[in-house]
C-alpha positions in Angstrom: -28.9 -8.1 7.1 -32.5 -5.7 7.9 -31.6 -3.1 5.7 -31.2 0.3 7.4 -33.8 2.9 7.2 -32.9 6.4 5.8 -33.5 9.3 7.7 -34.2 12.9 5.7 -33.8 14.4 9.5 -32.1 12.7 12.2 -32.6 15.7 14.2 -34.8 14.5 17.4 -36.0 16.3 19.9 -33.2 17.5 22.0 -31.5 18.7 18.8 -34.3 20.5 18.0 -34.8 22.5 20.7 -31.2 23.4 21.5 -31.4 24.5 17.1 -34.0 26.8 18.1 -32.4 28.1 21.5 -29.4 29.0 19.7 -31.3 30.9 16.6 -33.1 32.6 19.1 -29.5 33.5 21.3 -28.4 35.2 18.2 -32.1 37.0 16.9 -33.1 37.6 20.6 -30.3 38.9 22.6 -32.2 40.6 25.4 -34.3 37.1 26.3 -31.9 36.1 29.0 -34.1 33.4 31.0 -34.4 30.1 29.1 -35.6 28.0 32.6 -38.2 25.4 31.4 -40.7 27.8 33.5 -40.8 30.7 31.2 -43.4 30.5 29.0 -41.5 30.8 25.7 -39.2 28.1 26.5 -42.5 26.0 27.1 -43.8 26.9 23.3 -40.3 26.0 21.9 -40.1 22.1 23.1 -43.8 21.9 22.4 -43.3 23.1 18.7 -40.2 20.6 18.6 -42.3 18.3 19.6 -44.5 18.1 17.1 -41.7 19.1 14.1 -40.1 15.6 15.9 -43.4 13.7 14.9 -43.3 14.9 11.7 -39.8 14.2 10.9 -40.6 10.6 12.2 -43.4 10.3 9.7 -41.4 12.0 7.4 -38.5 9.1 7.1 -40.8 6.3 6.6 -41.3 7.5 2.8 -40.3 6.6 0.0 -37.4 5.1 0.2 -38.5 3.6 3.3 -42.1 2.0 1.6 -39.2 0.5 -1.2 -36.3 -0.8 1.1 -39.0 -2.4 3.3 -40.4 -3.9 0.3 -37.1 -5.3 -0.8 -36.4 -6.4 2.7 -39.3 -8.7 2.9 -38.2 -10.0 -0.4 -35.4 -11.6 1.2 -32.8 -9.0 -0.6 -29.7 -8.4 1.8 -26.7 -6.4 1.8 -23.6 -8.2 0.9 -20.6 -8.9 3.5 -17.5 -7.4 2.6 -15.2 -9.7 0.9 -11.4 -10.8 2.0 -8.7 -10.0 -0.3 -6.3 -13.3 -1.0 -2.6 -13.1 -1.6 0.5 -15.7 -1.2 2.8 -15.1 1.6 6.4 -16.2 1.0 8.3 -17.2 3.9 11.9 -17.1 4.3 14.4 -19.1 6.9 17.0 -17.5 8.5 19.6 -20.4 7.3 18.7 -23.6 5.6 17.4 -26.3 7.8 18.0 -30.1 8.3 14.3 -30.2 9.8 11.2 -29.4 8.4 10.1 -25.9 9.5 5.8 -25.8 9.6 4.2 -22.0 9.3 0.7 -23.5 11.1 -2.8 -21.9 9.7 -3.5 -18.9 11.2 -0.1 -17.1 11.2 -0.8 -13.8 11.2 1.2 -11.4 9.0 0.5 -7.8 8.5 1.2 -4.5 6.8 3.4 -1.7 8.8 1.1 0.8 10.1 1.8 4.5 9.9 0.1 7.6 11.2 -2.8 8.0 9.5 -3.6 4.1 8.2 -3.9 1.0 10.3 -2.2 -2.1 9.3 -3.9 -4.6 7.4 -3.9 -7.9 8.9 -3.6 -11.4 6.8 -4.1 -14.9 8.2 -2.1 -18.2 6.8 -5.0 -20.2 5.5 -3.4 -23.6 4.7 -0.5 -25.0 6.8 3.2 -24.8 5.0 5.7 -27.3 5.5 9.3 -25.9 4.4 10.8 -29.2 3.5 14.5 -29.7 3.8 16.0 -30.6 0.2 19.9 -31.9 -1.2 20.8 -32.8 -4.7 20.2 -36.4 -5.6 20.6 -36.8 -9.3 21.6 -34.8 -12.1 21.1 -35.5 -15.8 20.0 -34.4 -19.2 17.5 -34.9 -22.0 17.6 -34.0 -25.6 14.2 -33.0 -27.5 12.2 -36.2 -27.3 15.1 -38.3 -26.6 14.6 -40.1 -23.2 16.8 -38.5 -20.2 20.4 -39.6 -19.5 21.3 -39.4 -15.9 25.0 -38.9 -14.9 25.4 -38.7 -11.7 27.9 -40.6 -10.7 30.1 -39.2 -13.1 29.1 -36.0 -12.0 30.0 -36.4 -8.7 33.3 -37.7 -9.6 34.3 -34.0 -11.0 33.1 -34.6 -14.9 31.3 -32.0 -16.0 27.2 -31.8 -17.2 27.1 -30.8 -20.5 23.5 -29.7 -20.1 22.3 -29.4 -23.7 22.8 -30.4 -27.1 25.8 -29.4 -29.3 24.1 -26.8 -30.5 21.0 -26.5 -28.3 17.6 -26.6 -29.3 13.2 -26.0 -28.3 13.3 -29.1 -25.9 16.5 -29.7 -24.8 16.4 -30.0 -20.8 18.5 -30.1 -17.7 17.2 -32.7 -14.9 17.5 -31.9 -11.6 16.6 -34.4 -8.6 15.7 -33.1 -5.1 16.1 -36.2 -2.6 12.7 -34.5 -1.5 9.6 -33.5 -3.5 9.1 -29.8 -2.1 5.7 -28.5 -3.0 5.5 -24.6 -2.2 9.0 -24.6 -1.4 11.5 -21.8 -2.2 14.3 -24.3 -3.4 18.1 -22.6 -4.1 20.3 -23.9 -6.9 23.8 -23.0 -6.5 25.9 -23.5 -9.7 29.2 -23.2 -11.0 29.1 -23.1 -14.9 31.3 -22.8 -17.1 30.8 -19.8 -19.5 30.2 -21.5 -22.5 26.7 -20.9 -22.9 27.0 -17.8 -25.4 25.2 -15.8 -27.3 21.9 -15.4 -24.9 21.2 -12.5 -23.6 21.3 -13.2 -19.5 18.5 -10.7 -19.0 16.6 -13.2 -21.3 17.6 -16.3 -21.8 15.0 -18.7 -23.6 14.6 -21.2 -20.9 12.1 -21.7 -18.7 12.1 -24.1 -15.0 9.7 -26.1 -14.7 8.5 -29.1 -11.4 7.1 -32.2 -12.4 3.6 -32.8 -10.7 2.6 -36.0 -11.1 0.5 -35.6 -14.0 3.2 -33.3 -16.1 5.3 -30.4 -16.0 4.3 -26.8 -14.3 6.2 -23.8 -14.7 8.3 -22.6 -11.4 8.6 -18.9 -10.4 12.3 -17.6 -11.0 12.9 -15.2 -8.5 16.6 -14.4 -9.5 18.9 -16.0 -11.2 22.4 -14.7 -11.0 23.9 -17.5 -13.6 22.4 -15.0 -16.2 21.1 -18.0 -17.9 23.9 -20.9 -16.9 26.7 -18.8 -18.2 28.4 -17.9 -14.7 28.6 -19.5 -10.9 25.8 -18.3 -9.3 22.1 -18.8 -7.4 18.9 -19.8 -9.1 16.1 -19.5 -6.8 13.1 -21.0 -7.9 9.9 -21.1 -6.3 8.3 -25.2 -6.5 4.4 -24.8 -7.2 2.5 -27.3 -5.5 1.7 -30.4 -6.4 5.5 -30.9 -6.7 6.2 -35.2 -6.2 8.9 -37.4 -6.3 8.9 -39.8 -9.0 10.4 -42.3 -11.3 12.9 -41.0 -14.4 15.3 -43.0 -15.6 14.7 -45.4 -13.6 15.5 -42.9 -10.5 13.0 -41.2 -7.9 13.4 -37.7 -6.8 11.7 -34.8 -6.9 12.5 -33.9 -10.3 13.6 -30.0 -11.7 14.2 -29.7 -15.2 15.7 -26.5 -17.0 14.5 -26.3 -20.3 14.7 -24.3 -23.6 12.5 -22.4 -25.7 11.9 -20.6 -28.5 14.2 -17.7 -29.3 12.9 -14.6 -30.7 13.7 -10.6 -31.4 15.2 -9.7 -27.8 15.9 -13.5 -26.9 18.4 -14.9 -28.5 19.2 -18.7 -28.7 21.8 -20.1 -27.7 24.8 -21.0 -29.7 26.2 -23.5 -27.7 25.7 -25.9 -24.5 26.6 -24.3 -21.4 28.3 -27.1 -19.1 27.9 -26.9 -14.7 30.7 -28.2 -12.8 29.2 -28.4 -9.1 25.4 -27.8 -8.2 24.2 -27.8 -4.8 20.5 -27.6 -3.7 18.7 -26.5 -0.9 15.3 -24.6 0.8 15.2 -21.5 1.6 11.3 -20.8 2.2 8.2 -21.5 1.0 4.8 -19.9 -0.1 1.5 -20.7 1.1 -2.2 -18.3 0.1 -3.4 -16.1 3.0 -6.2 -13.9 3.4 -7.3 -10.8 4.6 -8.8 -10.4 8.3 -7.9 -10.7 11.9 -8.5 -14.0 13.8 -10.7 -13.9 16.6 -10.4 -17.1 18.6 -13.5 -16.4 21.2 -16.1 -14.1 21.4 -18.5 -13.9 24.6 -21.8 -12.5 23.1 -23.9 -12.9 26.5 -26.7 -14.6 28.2 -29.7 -16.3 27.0 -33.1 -15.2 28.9 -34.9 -18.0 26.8 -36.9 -16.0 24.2 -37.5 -16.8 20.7 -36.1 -14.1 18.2 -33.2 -12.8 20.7 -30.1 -11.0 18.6 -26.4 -10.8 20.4 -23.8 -8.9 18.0 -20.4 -9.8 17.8 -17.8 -7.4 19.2 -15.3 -7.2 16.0 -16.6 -6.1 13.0 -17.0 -6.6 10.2 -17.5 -10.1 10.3 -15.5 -11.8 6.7 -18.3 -13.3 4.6 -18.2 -17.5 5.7 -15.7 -17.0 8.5 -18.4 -17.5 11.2 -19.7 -21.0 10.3 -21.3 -21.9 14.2 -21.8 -20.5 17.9 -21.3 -22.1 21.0 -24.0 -22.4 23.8 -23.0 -23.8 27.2 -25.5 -24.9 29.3 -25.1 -26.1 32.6 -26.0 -30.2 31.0 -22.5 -29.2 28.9 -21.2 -27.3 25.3 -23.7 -27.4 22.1 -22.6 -25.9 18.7 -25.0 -24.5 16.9 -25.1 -24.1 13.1 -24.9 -21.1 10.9 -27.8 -20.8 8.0 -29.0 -18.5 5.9 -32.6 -18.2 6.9 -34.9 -20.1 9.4 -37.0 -21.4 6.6 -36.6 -24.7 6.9 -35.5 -24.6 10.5 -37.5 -26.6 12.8 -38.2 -26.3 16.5 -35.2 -28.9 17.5 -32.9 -27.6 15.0 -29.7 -25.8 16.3 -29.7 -23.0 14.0 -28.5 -19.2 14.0 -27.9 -16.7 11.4 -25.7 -14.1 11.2 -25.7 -10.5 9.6 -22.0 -10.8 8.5 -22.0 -6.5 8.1 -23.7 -5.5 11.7 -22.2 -8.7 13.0 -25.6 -9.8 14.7 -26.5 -13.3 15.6 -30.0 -14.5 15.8 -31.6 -17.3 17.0 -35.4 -18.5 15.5 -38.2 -16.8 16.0 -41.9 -17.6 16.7 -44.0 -17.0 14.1 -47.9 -16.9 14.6 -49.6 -19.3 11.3 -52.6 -18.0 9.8 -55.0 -21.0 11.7 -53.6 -19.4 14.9 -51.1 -22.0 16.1 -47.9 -20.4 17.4 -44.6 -22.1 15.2 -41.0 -21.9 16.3 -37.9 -21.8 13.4 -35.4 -23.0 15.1 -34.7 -23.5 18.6 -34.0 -21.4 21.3 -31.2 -21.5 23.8 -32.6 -22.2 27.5 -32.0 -19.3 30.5 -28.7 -18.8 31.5 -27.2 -20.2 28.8 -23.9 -18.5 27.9 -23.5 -17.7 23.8 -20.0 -17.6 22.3 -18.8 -16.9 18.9 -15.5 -18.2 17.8 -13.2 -18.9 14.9 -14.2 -16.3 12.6 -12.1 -13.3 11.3 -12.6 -9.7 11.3 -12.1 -7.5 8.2 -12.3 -7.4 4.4 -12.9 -4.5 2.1 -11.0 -3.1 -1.5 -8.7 -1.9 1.6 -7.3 -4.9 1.5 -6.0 -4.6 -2.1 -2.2 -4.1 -0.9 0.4 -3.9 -3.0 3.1 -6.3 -3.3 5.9 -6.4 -0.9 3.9 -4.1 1.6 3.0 -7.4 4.1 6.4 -7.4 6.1 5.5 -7.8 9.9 5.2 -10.8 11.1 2.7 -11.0 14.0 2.8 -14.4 14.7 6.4 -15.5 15.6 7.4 -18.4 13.5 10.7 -20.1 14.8 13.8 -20.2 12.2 11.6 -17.9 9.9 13.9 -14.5 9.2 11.4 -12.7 6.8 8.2 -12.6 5.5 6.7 -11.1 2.1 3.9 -11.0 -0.6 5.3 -10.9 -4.2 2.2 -10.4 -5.6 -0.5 -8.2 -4.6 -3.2 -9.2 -3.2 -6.6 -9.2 -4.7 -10.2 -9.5 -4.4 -11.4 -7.4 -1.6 -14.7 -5.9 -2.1 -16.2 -3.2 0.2 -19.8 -4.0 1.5 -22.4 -3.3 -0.7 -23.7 -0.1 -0.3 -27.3 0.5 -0.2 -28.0 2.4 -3.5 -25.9 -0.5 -4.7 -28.1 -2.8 -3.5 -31.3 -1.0 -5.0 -29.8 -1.6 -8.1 -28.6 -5.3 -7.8 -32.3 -5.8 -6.9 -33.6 -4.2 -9.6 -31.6 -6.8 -11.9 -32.6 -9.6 -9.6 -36.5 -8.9 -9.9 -35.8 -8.6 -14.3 -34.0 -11.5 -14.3 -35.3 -13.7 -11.6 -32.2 -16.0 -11.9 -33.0 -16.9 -15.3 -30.6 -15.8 -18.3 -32.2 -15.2 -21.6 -30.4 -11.9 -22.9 -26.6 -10.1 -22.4 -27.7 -8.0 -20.0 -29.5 -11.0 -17.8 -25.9 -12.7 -18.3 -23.9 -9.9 -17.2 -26.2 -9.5 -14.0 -25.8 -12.9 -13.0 -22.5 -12.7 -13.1 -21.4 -9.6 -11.8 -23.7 -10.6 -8.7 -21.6 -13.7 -8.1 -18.4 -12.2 -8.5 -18.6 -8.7 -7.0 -14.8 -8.7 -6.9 -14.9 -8.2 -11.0 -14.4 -5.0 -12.3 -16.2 -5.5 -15.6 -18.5 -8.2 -17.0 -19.3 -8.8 -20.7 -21.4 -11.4 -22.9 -20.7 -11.6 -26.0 -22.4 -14.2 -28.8 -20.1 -16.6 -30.7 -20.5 -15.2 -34.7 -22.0 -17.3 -37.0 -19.7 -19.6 -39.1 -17.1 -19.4 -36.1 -17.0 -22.8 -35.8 -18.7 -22.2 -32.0 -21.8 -20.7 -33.4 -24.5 -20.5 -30.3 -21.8 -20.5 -27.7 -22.3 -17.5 -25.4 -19.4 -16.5 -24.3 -18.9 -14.7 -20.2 -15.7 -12.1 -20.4 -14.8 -11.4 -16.8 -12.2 -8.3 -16.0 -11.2 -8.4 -12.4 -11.2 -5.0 -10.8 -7.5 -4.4 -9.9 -5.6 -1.3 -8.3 -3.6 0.1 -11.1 -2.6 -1.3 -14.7 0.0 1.2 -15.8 2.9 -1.6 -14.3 4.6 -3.4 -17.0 3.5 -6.7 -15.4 0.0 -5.2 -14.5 -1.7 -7.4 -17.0 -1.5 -10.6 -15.0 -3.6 -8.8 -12.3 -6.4 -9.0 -15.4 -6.5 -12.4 -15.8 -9.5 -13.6 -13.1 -8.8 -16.4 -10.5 -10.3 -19.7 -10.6 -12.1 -19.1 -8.1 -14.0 -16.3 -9.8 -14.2 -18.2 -12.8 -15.4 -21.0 -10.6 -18.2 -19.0 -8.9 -19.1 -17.5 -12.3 -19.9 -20.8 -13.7 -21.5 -21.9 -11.1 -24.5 -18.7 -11.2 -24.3 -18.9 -15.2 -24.8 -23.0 -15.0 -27.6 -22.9 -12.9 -29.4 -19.8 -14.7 -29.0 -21.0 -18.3 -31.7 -22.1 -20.6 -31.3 -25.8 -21.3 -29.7 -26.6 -24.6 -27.5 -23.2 -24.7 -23.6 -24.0 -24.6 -21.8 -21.0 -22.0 -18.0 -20.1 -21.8 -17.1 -18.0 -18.9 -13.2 -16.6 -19.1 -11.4 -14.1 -19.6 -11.0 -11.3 -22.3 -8.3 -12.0 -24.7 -5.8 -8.6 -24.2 -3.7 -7.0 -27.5 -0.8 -4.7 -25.8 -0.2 -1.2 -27.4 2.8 1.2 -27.0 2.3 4.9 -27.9 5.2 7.0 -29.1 4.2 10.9 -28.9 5.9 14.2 -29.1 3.9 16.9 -27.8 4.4 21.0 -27.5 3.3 22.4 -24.2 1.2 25.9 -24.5 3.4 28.6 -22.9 3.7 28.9 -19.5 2.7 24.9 -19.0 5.1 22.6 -16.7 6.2 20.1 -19.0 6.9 17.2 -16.2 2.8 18.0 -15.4 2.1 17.7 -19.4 4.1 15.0 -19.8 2.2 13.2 -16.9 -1.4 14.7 -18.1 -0.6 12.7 -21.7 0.1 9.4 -20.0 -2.8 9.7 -17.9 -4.8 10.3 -20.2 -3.6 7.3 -22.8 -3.9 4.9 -20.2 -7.1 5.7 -19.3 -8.6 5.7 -23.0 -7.5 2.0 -23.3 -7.8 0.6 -20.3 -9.7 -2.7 -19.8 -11.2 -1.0 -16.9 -14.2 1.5 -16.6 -12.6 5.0 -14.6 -14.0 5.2 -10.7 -15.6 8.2 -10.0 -14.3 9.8 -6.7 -16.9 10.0 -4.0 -15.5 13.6 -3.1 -15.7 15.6 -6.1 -17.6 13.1 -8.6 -14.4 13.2 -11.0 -12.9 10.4 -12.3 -9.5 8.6 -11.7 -7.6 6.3 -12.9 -8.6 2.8 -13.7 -11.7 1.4 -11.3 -14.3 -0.5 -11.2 -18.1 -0.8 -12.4 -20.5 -1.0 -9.8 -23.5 -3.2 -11.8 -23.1 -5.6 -14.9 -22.2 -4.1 -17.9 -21.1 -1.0 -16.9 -18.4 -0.7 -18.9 -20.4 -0.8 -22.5 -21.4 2.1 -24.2 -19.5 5.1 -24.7 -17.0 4.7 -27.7 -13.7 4.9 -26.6 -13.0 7.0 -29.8 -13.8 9.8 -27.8 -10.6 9.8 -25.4 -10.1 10.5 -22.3 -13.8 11.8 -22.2 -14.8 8.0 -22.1 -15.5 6.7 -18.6 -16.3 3.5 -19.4 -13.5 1.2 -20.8 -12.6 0.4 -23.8 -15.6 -1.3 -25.8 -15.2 -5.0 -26.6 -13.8 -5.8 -29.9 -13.6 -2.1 -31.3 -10.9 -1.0 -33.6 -8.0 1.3 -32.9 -7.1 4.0 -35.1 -4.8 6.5 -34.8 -6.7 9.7 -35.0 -8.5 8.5 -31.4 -5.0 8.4 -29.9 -4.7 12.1 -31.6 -7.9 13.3 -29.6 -6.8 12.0 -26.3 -3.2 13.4 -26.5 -4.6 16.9 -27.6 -7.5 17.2 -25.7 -4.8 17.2 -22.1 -4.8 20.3 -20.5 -1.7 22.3 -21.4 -1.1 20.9 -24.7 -0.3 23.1 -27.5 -0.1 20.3 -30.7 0.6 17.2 -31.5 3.9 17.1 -33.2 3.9 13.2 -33.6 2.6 9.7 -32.8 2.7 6.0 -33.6 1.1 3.5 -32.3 3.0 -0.2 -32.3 1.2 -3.4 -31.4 2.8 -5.3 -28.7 3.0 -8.3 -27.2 2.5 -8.2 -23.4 3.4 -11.7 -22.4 7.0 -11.4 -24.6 7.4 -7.5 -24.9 7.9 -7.5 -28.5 6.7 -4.6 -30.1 5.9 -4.7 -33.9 5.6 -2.3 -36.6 3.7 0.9 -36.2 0.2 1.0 -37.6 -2.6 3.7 -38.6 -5.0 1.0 -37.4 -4.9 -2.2 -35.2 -8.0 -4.5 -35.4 -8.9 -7.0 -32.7 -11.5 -10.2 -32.1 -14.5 -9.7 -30.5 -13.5 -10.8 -27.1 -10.4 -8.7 -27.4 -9.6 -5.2 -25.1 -6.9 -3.4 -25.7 -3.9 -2.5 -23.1 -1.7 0.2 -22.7 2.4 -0.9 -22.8 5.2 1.2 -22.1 3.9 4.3 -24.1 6.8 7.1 -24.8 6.0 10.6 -24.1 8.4 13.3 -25.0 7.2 17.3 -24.2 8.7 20.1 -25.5 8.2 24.2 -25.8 6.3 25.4 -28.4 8.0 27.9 -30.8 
């Protein structure tokens, strides 16, 4: 988009004269007649008339000279971006037929009082596939599967592992149907032989095969407590789900399989055996994004000029969901293609481009050539010709970021469909860019010039590709790793809140961004230089403290102040300033690349920017955070344990826990206890 102009006085005229009428009303009481014939009122708009001209001349400098500068570079304000989720649908009854949620199902947020509701549109037709049990069988570890269905069916018993089980052993379940993105219920009657797991935890995992191997499935309950008693599994099929040939049967094939046992998870100690199993759908899951469909969009009438602008009604406009227009002329209907700049447009070419933030569409402009000749980019609609926009979607923004279970309405009725839900949060959105934001992204762009030679050119790169990441670093590969030369990309998405058990996962950037990463790094590389763009590897760490509050101190608000504090000091995440009062809170985002290196973390809570890359913990930094809190007396104790976020298994306490160079810490169920000080 034009970038907007500042204005250091956006009084005008009017507003200056009605100023000075009402200083003089309070400094002149007895002047009563304020007609435009008396005199005085005469020299008031004149002087406001000239203190307009000024202010005019006043707000084309400087940061007029500069943004026009960078305008005419071709830098632009980025749209706002949609956040994505996955919408889980849910039938009222299982279904003989297949049920279809159709692209562009709307489903949205409740709204309250004082906040809207966020809308999110279906972006990829579902098909809830109906599903029955067609086979049943087992495999040992490496051995090649036995189906027994027949028996099965006859009233014998499955016993599903080995005598005793072990890593490998496996359950096989065929679906009559493959059912990719399906939510596919197991109801089972077991007997309770299975001992000696703990049902919270038992070490299996479910898993689909997809044509090219097995992929994990999503448990969402599993009231068996881990084959051990009659009850549902629900499991949620990824996609990619197919039928397929084992043991010489097709079916969509399920397979239940065991794993390593550990401290928490014990193995277990004999087969568990199923007596009846039925199968069915419930649902299904499909992604949606953030933003409100709008079908058509009358923008107006052509009078035939080159250059003419028509703005969009609903804004703002999602970046890349207004791909064309539509001109109807009285000969018929011509679509007309979005690009981003005329450059290359010539006078037949049926091109428009859109400002995705102000939501204006242009058509080509003539442009006068230096030998005089007059060349259009672009042509231009004829007179009369009626301009519609359609198809694209209104929204985007970090307010997007909703929390899971928070998309509950369904605006788009959906027959047989009882409920609707996201089980994960959704993620991504990104506000527009502001304008100082902008300033600064240029300011990287004209270092660089797309071209990556140091970190810092890296991290620019990257964090303008991926404005949805929270943190971007570029680290070096250390000599005699094996991968000497290899630079390596860490990207930390920005996320709402890590302080949930499961928040990690919200860490762990999409392929997407990974994808459009690459993409910026790969094309701004110098040739010859190997690049690895991921993630930062994360090393979980639970703090056990006892504090003593100073007198007079609410312990819940100590208590509280501590765990704020911890999590902050290792977060992943540089703290986001707020724009009211300039403090910090919480876990945020950086606005730039690299904005979360510098400050050591070893100062506490007084580091804003994340915890650095690779550094060391030691306990006497967890000591300054915890005693620096507002409200604490002392520090009566503290340990630190390293943990194991994926598994929850916390090991022994330690003075100091060292980590790899791509490594960030992250806080995991820390324990604070507060008392009174004697």
């Amino acid at each position: 988009m034009s970038l907007p102009s500042p204005h250091l006085d956006d009084r005008r005229f009017e507003d200056l004269v009605e100023d000075a009428m009402r200083f003089i009303g309070r400094r002149c009481p007895e002047w009563t007649d304020h007609n435009a014939s008396d005199p005085g009122v005469a020299l008031v708009e004149a002087f406001a008339q000239m203190v307009d001209q000024l202010s005019y001349r006043v707000n084309r400098i400087p940061d007029k000279v500069r943004l026009g500068f960078l305008d005419l570079l071709g830098v632009q304000l980025t749209a706002p971006r949609s956040a994505t989720t996955e919408l889980t649908f849910t039938l009222s009854a299982p279904q003989a037929a297949a049920v279809v949620v159709e692209s562009g199902t709307e489903v949205a947020t409740v709204r309250t009082g004082s906040t809207p509701a966020r809308v999110f549109t279906v972006e990829r037709e579902l098909t809830i596939v109906p599903t029955a049990l067609a086979h049943i069988g087992s495999a040992g570890a490496g051995a090649p599967p036995e189906l027994v269905t027949e028996r099965f069916l006859s009233g014998e018993p499955v016993t599903c592992f080995a005598q005793p089980p072990v890593p490998g052993d496996a359950l096989l379940v065929g679906l009559d149907n493959a059912a990719p993105r399906c939510t596919v219920a197991l109801r089972v009657d077991c007997r309770m032989d299975g001992v000696g797991v703990d049902p919270r935890r038992p070490p299996r995992v479910w898993e689909a095969w997809c044509g090219e191997g097995w992929v994990p499935c999503a448990v969402e309950s599993d009231g068996t407590g881990g084959l051990n008693r009659p009850g549902d599994i629900v499991l949620h099929v990824p996609d990619g789900h197919t039928a397929s040939l084992l043991g010489r049967r097709r079916a969509g094939w399920l397979r239940c399989r065991i794993v390593e046992a550990g401290p928490g998870r014990p193995a277990y100690s004999s087969s568990p055996k199923v007596t009846a199993l039925e199968a069915y759908t419930v649902g299904g899951t499909t992604g949606a994004v953030e933003g409100e469909g709008v079908p058509r969009d009358e923008l107006g009438v052509s009078d035939g000029t080159p250059g003419q602008a028509f703005t969009v009604h609903r804004t703002p406009v999602v970046a890349g969901s207004l791909r064309a227009v539509a001109v109807e002329t009285a000969t018929g209907r011509q679509v007309w293609r979005v690009v981003p700049s005329f450059a290359d447009s010539g006078p037949r070419d049926r091109h428009v481009t859109v400002d995705e933030v102000s939501g204006t569409v242009r058509f080509g402009p003539a442009v006068r050539q230096p030998d005089g000749e007059v060349r259009q980019y672009g042509a231009v609609p004829e007179i009369g010709a009626r301009i519609t926009a359609g198809g694209y979607r209104r929204g985007g923004g970090r307010g997007g970021n909703v929390a899971a279970s928070t998309l509950t309405v369904l605006r788009t009725p959906v027959a047989l469909v009882s409920r609707v839900e996201n089980r994960i949060p959704a993620t991504g959105g990104v506000d527009a860019e502001s304008v100082e934001a902008l300033q600064q992204r240029a300011g990287h762009w004209l270092r660089t010039q797309d071209r990556a030679v140091s970190a810092k050119d890296y991290e620019s790169i990257t964090a303008a590709a991926c404005p949805e990441a929270g943190r971007v670093e570029c680290v070096a590969e250390p000599e005699g790793s094996g991968h000497a030369g290899l630079v390596r990309v860490l990207i930390v998405p920005r996320v709402r809140d890590v302080r949930d058990e499961d928040g990690w996962r919200e860490l762990v950037p999409s392929e997407a961004m990974l994808a459009a990463a690459a993409r910026a790094v790969e094309a701004a590389r110098p040739l010859g230089v190997p690049v690895s763009v991921s993630g930062p590897a994360y090393q979980g760490v639970t703090v056990v403290a006892e504090v003593e509050a100073a007198g007079g101190a609410d312990r819940a608000e100590v208590k509280e102040r501590v765990l704020r504090s911890l999590y902050e000091c290792l977060s992943p995440l540089p703290a986001e300033a707020d724009p009211g009062t300039g403090a910090t809170t919480g876990t945020g985002a950086a606005t730039g690349s690299g904005a979360a290196t510098g400050t050591a973390a070893g100062t506490g809570a007084g580091s804003r920017s994340g915890w650095p890359l690779g550094r060391a913990l030691r306990l006497s930094d967890l000591y300054a955070v915890a005693a620096r809190c507002e409200g604490v007396e002392s520090v009566v104790r503290l340990e630190m344990y390293p943990a194991d976020i994926g598994t929850g298994e916390r090991m022994s306490a330690s003075d100091r826990i060292d980590i790899g160079p791509a490594t960030l810490f992250l806080s995991f169920r820390h324990q604070v206890a507060v008392k009174n000080a004697r």
